[in-house]
C-alpha positions in Angstrom: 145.9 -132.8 47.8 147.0 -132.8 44.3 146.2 -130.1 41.6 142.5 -129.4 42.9 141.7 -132.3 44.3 141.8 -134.0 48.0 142.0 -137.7 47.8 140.4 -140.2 50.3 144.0 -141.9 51.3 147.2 -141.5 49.1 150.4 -143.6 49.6 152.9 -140.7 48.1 156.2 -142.9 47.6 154.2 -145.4 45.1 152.1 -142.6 43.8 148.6 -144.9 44.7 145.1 -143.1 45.5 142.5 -144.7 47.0 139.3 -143.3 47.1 136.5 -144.9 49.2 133.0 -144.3 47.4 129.2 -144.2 48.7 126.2 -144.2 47.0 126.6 -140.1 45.8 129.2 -141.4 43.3 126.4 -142.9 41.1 125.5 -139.4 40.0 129.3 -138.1 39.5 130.6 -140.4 36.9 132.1 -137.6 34.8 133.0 -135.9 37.9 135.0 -138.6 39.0 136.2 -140.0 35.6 138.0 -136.5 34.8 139.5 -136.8 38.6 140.6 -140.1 37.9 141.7 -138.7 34.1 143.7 -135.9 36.1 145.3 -138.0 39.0 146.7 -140.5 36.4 148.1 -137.9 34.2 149.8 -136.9 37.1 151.4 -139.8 37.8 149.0 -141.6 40.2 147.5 -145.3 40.2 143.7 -144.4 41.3 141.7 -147.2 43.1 137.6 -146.9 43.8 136.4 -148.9 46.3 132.7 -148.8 47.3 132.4 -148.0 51.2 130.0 -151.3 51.6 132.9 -153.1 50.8 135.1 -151.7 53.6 132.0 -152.1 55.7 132.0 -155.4 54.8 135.1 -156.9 54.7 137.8 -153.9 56.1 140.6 -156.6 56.4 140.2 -157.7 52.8 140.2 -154.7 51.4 143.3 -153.2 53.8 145.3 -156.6 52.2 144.1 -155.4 48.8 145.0 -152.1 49.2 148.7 -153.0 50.9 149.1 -155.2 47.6 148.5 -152.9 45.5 151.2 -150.0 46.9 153.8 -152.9 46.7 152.9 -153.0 43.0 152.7 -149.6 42.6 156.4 -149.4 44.1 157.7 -152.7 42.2 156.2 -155.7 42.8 156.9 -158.0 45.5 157.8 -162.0 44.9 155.0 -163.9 45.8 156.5 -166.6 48.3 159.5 -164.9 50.0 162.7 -166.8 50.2 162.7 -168.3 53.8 165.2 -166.6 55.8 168.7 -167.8 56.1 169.3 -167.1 59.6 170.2 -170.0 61.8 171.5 -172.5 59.1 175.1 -174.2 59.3 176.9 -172.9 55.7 177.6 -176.4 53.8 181.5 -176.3 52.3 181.0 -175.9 48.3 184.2 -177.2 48.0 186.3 -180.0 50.1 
């Protein structure tokens, strides 16, 4: 919860809510825009996504939603650096 309002799913540390919306939200657009107005004066990063799209494709939008919190929390790099673990240290020098 934060001020008044319960969120669908909230990631805390990177200050992300996701809210998962159904058909009722196409008669609460001022509702929801001065929730979404509130959250992000608060700090938050507010995502909608329409529950036929979970339906639909719930890995997609889990991978959009991880995404997102690493953004909200500083970006990731895009292509890791491959580990180092197991290679033999070349001499800079001999």
């Amino acid at each position: 919860m934060v001020g008044t309002y319960i969120i669908d799913l909230a990631c805390r540390e990177a200050r992300l809510a996701i809210e998962f919306d159904g058909s009722q939200h196409l008669d609460q657009g001022a509702y929801d825009q001065r929730r979404t107005e509130f959250l992000k004066a608060e700090g938050w990063h507010v995502m909608r996504i329409w529950n036929n799209d979970v339906f639909a494709n719930p890995e997609g939008i889990a991978q959009l939603i991880l995404e997102e919190a690493a953004e909200c929390l500083g970006g990731t790099h895009p292509r890791p650096l491959p580990s180092r673990e197991g290679r033999i240290r070349k001499r800079r020098y001999e």
